[in-house]
N, CA, C and O atoms as a GROMACS GRO file, in nm:
protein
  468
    1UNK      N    1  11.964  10.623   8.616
    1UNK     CA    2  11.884  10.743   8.606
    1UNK      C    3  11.924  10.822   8.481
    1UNK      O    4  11.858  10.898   8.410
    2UNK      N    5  12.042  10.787   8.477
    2UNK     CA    6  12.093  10.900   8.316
    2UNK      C    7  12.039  10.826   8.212
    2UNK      O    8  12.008  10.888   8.110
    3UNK      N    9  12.018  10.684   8.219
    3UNK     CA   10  11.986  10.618   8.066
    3UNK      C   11  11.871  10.677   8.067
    3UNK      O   12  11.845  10.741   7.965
    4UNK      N   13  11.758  10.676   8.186
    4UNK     CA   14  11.631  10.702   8.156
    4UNK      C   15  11.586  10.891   8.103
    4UNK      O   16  11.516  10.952   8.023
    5UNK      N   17  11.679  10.913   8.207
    5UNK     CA   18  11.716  11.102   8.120
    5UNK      C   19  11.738  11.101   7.977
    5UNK      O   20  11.683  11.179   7.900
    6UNK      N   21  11.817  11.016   7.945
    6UNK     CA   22  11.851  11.036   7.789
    6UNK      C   23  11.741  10.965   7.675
    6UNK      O   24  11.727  11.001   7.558
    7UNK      N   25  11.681  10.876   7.732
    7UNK     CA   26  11.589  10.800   7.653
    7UNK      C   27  11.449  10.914   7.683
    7UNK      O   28  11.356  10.922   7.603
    8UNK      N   29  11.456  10.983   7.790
    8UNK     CA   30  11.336  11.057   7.768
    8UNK      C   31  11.331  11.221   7.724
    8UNK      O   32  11.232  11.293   7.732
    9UNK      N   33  11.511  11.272   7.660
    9UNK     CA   34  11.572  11.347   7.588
    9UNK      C   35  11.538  11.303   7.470
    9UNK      O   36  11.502  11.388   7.388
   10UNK      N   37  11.538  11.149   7.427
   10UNK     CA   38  11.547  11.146   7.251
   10UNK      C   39  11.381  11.154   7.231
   10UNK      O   40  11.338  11.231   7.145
   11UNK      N   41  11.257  11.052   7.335
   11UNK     CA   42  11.168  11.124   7.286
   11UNK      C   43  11.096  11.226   7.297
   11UNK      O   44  10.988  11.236   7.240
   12UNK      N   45  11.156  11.328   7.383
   12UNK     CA   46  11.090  11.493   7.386
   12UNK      C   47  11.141  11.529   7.222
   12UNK      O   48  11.074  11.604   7.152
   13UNK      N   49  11.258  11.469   7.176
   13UNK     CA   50  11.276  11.515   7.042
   13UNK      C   51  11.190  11.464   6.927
   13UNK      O   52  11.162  11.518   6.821
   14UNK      N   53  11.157  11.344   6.977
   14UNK     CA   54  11.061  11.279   6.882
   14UNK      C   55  10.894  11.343   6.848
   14UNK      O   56  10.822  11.347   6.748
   15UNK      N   57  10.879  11.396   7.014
   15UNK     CA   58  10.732  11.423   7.020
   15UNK      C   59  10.760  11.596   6.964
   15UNK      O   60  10.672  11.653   6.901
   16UNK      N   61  10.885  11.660   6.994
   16UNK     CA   62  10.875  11.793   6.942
   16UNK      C   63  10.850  11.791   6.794
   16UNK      O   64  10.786  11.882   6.742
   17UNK      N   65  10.900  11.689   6.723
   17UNK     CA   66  10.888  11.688   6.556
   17UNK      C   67  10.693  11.661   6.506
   17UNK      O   68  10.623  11.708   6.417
   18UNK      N   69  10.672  11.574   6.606
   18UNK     CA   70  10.566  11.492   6.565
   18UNK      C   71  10.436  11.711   6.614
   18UNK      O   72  10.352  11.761   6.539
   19UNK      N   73  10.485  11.768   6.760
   19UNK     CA   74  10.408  11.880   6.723
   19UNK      C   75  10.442  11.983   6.640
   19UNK      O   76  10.361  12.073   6.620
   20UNK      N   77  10.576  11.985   6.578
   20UNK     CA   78  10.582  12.109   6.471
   20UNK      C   79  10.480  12.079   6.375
   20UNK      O   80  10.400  12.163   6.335
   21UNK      N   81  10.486  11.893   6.318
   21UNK     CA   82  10.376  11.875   6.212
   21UNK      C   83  10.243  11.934   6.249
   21UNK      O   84  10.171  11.983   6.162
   22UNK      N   85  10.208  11.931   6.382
   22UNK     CA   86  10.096  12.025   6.373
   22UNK      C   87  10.057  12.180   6.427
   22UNK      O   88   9.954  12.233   6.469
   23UNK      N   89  10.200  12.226   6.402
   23UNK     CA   90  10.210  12.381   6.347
   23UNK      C   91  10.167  12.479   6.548
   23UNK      O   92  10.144  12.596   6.577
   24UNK      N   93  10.175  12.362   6.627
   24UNK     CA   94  10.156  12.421   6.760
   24UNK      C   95  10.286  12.525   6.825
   24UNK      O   96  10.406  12.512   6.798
   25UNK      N   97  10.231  12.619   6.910
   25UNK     CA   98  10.340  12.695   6.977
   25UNK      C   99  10.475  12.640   7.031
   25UNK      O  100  10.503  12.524   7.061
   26UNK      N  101  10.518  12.705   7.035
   26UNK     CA  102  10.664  12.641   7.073
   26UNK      C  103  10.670  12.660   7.235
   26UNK      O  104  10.748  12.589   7.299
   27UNK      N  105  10.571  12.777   7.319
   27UNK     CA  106  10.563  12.737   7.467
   27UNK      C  107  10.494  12.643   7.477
   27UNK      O  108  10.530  12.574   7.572
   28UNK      N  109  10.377  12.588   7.405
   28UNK     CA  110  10.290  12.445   7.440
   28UNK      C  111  10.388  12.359   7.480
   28UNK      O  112  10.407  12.308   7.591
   29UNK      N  113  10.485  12.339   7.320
   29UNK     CA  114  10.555  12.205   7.331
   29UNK      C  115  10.651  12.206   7.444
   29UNK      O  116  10.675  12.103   7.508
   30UNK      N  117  10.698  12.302   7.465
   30UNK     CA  118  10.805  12.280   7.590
   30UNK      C  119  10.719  12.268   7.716
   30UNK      O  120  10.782  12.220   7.810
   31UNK      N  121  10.591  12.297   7.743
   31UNK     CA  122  10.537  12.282   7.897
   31UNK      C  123  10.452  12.112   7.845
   31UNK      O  124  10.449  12.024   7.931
   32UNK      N  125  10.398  12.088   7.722
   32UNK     CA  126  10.401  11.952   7.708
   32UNK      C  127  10.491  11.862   7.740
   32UNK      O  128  10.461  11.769   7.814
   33UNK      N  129  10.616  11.877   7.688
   33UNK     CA  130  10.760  11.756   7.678
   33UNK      C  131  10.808  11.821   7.838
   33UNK      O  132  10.898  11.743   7.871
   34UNK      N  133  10.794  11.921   7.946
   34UNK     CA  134  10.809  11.914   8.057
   34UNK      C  135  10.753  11.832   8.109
   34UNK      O  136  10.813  11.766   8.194
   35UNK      N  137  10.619  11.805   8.079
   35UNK     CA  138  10.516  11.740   8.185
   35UNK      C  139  10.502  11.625   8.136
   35UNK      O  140  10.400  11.572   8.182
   36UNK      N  141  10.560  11.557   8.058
   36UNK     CA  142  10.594  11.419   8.027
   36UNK      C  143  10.730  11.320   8.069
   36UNK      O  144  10.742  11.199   8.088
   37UNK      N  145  10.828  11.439   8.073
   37UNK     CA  146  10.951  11.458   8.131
   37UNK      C  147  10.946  11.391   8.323
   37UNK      O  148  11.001  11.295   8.376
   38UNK      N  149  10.849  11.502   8.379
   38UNK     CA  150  10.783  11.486   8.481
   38UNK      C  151  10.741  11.342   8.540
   38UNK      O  152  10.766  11.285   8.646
   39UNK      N  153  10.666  11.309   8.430
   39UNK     CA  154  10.598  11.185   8.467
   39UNK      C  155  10.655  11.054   8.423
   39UNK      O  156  10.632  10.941   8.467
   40UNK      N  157  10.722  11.088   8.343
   40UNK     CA  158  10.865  10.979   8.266
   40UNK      C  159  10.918  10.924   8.407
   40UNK      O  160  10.958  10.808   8.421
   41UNK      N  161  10.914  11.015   8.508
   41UNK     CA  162  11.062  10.996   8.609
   41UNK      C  163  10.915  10.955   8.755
   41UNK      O  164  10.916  10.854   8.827
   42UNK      N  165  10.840  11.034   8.757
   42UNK     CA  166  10.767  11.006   8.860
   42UNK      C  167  10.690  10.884   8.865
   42UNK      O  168  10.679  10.817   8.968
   43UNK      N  169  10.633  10.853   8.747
   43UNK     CA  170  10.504  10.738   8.757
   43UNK      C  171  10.572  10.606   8.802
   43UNK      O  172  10.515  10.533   8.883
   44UNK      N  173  10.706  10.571   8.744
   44UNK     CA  174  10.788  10.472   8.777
   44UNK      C  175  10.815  10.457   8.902
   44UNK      O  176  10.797  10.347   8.955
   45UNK      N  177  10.856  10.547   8.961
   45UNK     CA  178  10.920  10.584   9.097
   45UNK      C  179  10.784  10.525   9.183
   45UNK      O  180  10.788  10.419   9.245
   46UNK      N  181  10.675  10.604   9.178
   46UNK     CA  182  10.563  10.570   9.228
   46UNK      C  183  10.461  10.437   9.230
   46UNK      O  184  10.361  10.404   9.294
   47UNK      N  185  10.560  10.368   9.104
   47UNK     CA  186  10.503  10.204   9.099
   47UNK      C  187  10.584  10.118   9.120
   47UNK      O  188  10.554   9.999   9.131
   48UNK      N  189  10.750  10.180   9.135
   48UNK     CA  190  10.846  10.082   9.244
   48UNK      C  191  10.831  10.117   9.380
   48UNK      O  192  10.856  10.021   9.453
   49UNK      N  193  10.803  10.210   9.436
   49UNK     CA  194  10.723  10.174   9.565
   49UNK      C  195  10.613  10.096   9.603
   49UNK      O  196  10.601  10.012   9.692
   50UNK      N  197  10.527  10.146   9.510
   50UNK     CA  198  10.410   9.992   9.556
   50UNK      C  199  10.445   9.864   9.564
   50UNK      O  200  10.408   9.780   9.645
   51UNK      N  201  10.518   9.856   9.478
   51UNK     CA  202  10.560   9.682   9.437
   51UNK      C  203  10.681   9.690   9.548
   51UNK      O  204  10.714   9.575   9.576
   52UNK      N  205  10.767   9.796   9.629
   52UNK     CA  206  10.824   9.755   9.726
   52UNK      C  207  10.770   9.734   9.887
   52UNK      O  208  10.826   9.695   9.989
   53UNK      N  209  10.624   9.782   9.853
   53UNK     CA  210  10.540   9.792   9.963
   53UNK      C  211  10.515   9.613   9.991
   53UNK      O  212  10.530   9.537  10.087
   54UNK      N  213  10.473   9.601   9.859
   54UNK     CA  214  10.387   9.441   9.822
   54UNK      C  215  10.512   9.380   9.897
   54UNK      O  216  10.497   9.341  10.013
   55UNK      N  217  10.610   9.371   9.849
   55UNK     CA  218  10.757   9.302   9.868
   55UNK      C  219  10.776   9.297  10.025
   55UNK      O  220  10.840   9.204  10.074
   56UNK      N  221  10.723   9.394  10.103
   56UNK     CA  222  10.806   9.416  10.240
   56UNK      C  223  10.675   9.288  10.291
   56UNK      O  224  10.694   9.170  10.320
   57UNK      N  225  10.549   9.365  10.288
   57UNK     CA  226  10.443   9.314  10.343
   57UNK      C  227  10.447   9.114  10.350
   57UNK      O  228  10.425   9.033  10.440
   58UNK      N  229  10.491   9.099  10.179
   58UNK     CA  230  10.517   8.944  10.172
   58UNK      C  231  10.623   8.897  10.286
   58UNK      O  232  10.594   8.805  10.362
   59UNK      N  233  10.758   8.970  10.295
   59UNK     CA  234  10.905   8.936  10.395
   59UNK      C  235  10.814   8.979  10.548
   59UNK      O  236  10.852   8.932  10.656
   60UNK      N  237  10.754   9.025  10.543
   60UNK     CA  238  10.665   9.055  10.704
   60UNK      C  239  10.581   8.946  10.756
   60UNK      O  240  10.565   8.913  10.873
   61UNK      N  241  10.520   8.888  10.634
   61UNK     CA  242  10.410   8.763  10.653
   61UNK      C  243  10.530   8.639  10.638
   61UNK      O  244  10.507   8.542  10.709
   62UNK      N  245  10.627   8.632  10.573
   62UNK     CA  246  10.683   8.487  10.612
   62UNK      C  247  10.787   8.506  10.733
   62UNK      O  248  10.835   8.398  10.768
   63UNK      N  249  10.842   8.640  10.820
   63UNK     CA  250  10.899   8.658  10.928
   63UNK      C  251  10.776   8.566  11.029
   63UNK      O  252  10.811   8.457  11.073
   64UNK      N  253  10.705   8.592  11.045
   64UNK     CA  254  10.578   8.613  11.110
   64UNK      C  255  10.487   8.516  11.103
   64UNK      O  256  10.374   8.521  11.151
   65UNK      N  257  10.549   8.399  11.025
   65UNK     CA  258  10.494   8.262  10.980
   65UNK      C  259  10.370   8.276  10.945
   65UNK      O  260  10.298   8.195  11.002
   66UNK      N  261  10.289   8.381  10.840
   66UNK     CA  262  10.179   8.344  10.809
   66UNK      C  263  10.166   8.405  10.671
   66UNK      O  264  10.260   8.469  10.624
   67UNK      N  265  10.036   8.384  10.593
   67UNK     CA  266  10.060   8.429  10.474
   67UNK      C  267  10.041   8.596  10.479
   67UNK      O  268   9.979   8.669  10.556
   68UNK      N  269  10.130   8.622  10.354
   68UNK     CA  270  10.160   8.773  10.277
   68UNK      C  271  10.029   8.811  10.226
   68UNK      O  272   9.946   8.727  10.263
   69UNK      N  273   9.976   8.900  10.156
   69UNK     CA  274   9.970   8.914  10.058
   69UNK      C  275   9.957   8.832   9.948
   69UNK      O  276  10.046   8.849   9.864
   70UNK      N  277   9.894   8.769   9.927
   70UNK     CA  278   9.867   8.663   9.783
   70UNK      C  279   9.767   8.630   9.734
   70UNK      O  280   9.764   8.522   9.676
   71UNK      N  281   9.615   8.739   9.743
   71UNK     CA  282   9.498   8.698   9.721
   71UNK      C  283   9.480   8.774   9.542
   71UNK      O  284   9.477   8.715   9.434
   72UNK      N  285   9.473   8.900   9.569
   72UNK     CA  286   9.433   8.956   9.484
   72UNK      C  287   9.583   8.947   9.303
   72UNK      O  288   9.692   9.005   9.298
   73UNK      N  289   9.534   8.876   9.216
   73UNK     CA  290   9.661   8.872   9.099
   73UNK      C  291   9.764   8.731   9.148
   73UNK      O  292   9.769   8.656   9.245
   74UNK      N  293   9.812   8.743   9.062
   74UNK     CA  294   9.918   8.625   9.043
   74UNK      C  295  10.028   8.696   9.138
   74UNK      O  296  10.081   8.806   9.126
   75UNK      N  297  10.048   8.572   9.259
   75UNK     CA  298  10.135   8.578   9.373
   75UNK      C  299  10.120   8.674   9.411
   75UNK      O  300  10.223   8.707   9.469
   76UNK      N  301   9.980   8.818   9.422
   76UNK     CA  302  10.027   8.906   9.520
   76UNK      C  303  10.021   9.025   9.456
   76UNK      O  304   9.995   9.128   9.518
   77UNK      N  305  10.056   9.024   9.263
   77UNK     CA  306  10.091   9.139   9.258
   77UNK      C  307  10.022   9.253   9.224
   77UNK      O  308  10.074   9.362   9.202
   78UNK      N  309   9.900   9.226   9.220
   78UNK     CA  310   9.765   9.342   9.220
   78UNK      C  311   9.751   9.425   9.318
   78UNK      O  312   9.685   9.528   9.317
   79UNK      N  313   9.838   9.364   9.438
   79UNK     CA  314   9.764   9.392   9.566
   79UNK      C  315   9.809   9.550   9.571
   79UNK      O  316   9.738   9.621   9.642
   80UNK      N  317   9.884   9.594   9.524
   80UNK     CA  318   9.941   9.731   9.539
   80UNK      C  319   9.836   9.819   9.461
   80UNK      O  320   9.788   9.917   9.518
   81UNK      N  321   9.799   9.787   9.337
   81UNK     CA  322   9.706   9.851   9.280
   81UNK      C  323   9.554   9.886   9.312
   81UNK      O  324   9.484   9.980   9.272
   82UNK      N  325   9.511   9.734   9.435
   82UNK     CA  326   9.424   9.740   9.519
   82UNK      C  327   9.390   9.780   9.648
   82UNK      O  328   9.281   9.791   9.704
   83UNK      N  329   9.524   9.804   9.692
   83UNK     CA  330   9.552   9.929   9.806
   83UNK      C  331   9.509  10.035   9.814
   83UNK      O  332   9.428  10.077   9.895
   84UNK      N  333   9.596  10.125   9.668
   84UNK     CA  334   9.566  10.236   9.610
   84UNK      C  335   9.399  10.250   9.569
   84UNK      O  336   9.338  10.356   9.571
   85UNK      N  337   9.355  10.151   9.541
   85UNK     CA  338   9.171  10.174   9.465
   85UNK      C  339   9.138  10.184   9.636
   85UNK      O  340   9.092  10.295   9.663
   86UNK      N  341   9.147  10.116   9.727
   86UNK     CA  342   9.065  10.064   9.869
   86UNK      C  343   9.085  10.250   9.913
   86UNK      O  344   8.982  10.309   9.942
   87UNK      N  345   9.218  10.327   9.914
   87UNK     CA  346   9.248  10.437   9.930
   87UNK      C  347   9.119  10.576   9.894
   87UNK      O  348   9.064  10.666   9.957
   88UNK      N  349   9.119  10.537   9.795
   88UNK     CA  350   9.028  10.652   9.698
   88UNK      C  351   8.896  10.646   9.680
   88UNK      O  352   8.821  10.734   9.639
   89UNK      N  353   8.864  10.504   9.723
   89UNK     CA  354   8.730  10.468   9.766
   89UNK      C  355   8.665  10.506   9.880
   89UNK      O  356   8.544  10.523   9.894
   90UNK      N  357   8.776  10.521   9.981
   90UNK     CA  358   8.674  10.493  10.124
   90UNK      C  359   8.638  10.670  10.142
   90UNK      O  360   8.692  10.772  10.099
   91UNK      N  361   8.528  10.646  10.222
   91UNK     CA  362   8.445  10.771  10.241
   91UNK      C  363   8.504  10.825  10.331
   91UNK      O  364   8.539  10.745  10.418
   92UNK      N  365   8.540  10.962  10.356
   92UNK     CA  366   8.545  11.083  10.464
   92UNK      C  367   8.443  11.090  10.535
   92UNK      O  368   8.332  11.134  10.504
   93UNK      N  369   8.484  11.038  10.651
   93UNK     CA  370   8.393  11.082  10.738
   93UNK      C  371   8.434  11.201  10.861
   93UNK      O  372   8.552  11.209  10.893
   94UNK      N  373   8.367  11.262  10.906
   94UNK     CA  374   8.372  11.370  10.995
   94UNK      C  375   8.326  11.410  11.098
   94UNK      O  376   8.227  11.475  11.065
   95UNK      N  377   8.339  11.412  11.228
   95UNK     CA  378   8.299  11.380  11.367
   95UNK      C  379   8.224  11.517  11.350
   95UNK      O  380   8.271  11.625  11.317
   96UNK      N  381   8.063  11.475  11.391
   96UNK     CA  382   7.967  11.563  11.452
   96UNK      C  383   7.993  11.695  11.546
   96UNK      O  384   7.976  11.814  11.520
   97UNK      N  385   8.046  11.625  11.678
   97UNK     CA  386   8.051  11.703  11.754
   97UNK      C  387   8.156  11.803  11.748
   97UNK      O  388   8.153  11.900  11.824
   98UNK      N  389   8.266  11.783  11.648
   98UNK     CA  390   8.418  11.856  11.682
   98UNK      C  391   8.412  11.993  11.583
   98UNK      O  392   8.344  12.010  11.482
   99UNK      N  393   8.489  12.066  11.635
   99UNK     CA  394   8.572  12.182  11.541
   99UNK      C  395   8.561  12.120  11.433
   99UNK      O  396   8.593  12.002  11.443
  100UNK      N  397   8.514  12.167  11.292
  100UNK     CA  398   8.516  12.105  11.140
  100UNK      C  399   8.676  12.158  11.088
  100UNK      O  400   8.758  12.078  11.043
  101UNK      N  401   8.702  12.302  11.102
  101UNK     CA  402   8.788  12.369  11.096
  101UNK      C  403   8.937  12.278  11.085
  101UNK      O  404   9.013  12.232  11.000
  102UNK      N  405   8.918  12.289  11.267
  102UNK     CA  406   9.024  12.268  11.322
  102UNK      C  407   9.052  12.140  11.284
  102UNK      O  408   9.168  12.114  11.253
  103UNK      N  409   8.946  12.031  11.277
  103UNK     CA  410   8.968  11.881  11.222
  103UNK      C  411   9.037  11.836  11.108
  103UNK      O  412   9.091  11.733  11.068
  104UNK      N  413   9.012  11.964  11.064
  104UNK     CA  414   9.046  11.974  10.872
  104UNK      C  415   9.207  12.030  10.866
  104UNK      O  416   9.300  11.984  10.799
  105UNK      N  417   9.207  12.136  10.953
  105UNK     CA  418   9.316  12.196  10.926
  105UNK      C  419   9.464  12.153  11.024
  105UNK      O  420   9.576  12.202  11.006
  106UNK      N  421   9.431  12.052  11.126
  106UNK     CA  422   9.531  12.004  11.181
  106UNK      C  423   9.633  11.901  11.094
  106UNK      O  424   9.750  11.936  11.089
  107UNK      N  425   9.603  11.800  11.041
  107UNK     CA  426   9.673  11.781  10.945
  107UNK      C  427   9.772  11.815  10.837
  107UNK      O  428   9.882  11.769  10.809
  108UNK      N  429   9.677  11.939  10.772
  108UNK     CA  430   9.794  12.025  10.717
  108UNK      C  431   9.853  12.085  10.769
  108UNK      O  432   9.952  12.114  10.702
  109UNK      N  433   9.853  12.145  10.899
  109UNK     CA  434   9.951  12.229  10.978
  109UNK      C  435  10.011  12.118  11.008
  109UNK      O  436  10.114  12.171  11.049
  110UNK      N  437  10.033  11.991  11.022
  110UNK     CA  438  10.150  11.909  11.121
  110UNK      C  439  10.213  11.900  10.981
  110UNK      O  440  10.327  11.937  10.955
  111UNK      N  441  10.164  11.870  10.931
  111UNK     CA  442  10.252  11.850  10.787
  111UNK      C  443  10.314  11.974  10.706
  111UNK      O  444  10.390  11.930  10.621
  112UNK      N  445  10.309  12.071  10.705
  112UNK     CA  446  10.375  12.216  10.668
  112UNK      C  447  10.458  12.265  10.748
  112UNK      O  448  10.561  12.322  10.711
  113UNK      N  449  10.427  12.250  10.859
  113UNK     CA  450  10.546  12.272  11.000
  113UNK      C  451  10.628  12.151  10.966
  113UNK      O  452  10.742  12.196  10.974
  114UNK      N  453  10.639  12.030  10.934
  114UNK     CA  454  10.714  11.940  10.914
  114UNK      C  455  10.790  11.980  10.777
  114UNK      O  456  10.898  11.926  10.753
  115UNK      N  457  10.754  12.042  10.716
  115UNK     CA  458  10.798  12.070  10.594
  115UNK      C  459  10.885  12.192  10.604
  115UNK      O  460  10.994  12.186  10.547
  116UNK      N  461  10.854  12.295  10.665
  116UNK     CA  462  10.950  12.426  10.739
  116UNK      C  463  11.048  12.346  10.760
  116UNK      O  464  11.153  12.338  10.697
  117UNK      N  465  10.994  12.251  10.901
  117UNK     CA  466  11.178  12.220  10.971
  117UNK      C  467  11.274  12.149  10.904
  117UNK      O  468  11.386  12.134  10.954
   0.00000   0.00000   0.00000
């Protein structure tokens, strides 16, 4: 974690030179090289989970004597990226008869009370 801190220390220095050349504020560049900083450390994190998702799902299908995971990419490994698309695709749907409110807002209350305790 420190190599990747320091490699993403030398290029906040790189990208700070590259915006003085274009004469921008000096709060831009620091909430820019934050939010790169940010995502330096997050996007990774968030694509070694998928690929540890892919990983479990494969050790689940050969526990279980049948196949993993292995349709979508070479051995499997799209499948995380096709999870995530199947995710953002599917439609909301919303029961007719119920509280809209309450349908909506139970979720975030179990999850904010989980977050209190």
């Amino acid at each position: 974690m420190r190599i990747l801190w320091k490699c993403l220390s030398y290029f906040s220095i790189q990208i700070t030179n590259v915006f003085n050349d274009f004469h921008l504020n000096e709060n831009t560049v620091i909430i820019v090289l934050l939010v790169l900083k940010i995502l330096g450390v997050v996007v990774p994190l968030l694509i070694a989970v998928a690929f540890f998702t892919v990983a479990e799902r494969k050790i689940m299908g050969i526990i279980q004597r049948r196949k993993g995971p292995n349709v979508i990419g070479y051995l499997g490994v799209l499948q995380a990226l096709a999870d995530g698309l199947k995710l953002f695709v599917k439609e909301t749907t919303l029961p007719s008869n119920s509280n809209i409110v309450i349908f909506l807002l139970a979720p975030v209350l179990c999850f904010v009370l989980s977050l209190i305790g």
